[in-house]
N, C-alpha and C positions, 0 to 999 in steps of 0.2 A: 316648349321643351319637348323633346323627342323620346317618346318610350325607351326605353331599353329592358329587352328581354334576355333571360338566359333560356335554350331550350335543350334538353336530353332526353336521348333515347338511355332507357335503363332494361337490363334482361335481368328478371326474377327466379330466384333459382329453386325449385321445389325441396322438401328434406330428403324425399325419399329418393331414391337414385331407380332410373326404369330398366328392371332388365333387358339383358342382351345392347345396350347399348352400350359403346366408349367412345374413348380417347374426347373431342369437344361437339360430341353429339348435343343438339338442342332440343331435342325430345321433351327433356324435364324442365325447359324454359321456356319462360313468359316476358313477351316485349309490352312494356309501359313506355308511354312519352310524356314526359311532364313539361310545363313551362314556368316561369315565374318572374313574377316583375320586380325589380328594384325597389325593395320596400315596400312592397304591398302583395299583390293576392298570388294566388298558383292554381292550376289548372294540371290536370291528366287523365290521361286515358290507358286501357290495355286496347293492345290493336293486335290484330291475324299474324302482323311480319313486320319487318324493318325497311321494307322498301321504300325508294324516294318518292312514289306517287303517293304510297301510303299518310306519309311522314309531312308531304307537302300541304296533304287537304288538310289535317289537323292545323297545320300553323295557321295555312289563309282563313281556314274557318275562324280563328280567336283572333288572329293576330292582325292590329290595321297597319295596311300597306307602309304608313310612316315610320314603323317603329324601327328601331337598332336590334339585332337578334346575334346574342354572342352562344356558339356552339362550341363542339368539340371538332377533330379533324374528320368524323365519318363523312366519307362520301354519297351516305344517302343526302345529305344537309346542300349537297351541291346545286342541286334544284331550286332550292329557295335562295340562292342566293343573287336569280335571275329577276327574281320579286323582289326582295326586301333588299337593303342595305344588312349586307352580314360579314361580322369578323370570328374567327375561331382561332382557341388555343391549339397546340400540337403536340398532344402528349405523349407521340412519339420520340420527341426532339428533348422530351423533361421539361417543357414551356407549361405550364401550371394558368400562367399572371403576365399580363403587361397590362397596367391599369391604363384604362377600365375594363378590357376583357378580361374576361374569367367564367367560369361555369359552378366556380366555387357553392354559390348560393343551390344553385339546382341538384348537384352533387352532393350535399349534407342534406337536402331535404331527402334523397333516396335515400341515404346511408339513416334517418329516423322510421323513412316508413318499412325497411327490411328489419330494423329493430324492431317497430310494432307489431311488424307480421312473425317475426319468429318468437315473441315475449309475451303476445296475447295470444296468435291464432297458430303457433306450432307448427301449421303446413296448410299449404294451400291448394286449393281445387279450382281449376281453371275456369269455371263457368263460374264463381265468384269473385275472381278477380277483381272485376269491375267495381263492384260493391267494395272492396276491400280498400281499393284505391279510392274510391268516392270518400268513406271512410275517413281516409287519412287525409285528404285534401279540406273537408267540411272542418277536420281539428286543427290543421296548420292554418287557412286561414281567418278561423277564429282564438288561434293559440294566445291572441293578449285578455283575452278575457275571463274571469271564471269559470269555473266546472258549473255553476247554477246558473250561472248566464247563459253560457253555450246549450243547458239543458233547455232554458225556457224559449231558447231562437229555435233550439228544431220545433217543439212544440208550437210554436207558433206557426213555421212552415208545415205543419201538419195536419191539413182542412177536411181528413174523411177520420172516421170512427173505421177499425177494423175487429173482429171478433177474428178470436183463435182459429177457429175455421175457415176464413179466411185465409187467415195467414199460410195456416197451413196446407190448404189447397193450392197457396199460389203457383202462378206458372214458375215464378225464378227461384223455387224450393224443387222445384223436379231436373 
């Protein structure tokens, strides 16, 4: 049986509004790509832009050549559809669904991590993004387990001792 993925570009939107910009300036936005598989794990990243080179290496990197990849109508996604076997909704047109396409799945998983990020961390800072989204992907795809389960799996992925100073010297704290 043949993979099937859903994959979306999602733009995250800061609280604070940056001056001197309007009207649908991206100043205050951050592009995330997530993936997700049919019942099982998720994958994402924040990436520089939305462009189709951009967007292409991400998929070929995770994604094997066999798999089904169900998108939305952006034409950054046009590229991969020279690679993979890909069908997309058109949300243009009100097309949401024709089973089995759908992006349903990938689209709820952004609409939990924008609740995370506005319910835990208020606003966000572009140079942690990455972390933030790492974050929420480690908790969705361990979300069938307990909260002391999931604590003692990082813990266990966890093979250095760090001291505060450490920590707090780090490079990805400056």
């Amino acid at each position: 049986m043949k993979r099937l993925l859903e994959v979306k570009m999602e733009i995250v939107i800061k609280d604070k509004k940056v001056p001197h910009s309007q009207g649908r300036s991206h100043k205050d936005k951050f592009p995330v790509v997530g993936m997700i598989q049919r019942e099982n794990l998720m994958n994402a990243r924040a990436t520089p832009d939305t462009k189709s080179d951009t967007l292409s290496a991400f998929i070929k990197e995770y994604i094997h050549p066999d798999a089904i990849i169900y998108t939305d109508e952006y034409n950054a996604y046009d590229q991969i559809g020279f690679s993979y076997t890909r069908f997309y909704v058109d949300h243009s047109k009100k097309l949401y669904s024709y089973d089995p396409i759908t992006t349903n799945r990938i689209e709820g998983t952004w609409t939990h991590f924008k609740r995370m990020v506005k319910g835990t961390y208020r606003t966000l800072l572009k140079k942690y993004l990455q972390k933030y989204v790492d974050e929420f992907v480690y908790r969705y795809n361990l979300r069938d387990i307990s909260n002391s389960d999931r604590f003692n799996c990082f813990l266990c992925c966890a093979d250095t001792r760090y001291t505060y100073k450490q920590i707090k010297e780090s490079i990805c704290l400056k």
